[in-house]
N, C-alpha and C positions, 0 to 999 in steps of 0.2 A: 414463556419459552426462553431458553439460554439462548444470548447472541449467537454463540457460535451454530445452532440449530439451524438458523438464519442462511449461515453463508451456505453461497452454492461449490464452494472450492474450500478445501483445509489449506490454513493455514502456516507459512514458512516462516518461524518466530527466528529472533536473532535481534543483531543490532547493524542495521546495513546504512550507510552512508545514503542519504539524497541530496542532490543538486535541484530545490526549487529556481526555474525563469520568473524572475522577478517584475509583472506586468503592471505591477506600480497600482495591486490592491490594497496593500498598507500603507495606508497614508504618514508612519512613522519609520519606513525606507526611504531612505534617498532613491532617488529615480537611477542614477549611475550604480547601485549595486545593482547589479546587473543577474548576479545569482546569490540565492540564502540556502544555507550553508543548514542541513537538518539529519532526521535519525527515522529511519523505518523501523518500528520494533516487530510488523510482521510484514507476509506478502502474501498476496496470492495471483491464483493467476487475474481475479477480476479486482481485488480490491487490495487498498497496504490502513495500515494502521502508522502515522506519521507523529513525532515531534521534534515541533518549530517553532521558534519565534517569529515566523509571518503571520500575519495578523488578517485572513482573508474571510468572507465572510459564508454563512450557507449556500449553496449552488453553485460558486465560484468554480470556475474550470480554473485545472492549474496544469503546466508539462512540469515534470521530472523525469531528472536521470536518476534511475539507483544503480549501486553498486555491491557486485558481488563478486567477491574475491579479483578485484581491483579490474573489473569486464561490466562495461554498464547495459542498462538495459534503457527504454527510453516511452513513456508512456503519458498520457493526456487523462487527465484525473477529473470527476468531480467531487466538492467537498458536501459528506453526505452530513456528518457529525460533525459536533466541534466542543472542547470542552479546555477551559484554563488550566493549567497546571506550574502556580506559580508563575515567573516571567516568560513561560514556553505555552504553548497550545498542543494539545491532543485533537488528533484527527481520524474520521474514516473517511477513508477515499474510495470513492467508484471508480475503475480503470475502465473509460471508458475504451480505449485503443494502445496496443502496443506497439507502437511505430517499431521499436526494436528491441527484442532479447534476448538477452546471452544464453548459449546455447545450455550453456553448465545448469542456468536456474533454471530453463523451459526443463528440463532433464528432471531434475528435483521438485517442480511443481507437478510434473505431470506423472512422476511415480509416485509420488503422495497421492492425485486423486485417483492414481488407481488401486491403491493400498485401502483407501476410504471406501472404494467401492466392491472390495472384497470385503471386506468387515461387514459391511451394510450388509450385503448378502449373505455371509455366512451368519448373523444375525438373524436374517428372514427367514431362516431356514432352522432356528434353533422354536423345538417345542414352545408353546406359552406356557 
């Protein structure tokens, strides 16, 4: 089965700014960076695909801010995946809560999944 099968939400590709809170799971952070500085390469509304040079491990809960079009959103993540790429890390993240989000993305995620679920349906509805 293709990952994307998987997801319960389509995903919003791009290259969007995160502000990881740095709770001092990389033992190669200094404790006073206080935020690490990363790249959503997607979003959805439950989950982002992330790269970062934080070094956090399986299960790890994390908060981020992402940003879209300079309006952030703000959300408590767990790390489901994890994979090196080079001196960065590739990430799936479980959103487990949106403490907050911009109106603009909730707009765009949520007309994608109802875009997705027209498809699906005009699908189930096409002959075998």
């Amino acid at each position: 089965m293709d990952g994307k099968d998987r997801r319960r939400n389509p995903r919003f590709e791009g290259h969007f700014q995160v502000d990881l809170l740095n709770l001092g799971d990389d033992p190669n952070l200094a404790r006073w960076e206080a935020v690490v500085l990363s790249e959503a390469l997607d979003v959805s509304k439950h989950g982002m695909r992330l790269r970062s040079p934080y070094n956090v491990p399986l299960g790890a809960i994390i908060s981020a801010v992402t940003y879209y079009k300079n309006h952030e959103s703000v959300c408590l993540c767990e790390v489901i995946w994890k994979a090196q790429a080079g001196n960065h890390f590739l990430y799936g993240l479980f959103i487990k809560e949106w403490s907050e989000m911009d109106p603009q993305l909730k707009e765009i995620l949520d007309r994608m999944e109802t875009d997705e679920k027209k498809s699906e349906s005009n699908n189930s509805l096409q002959p075998a």
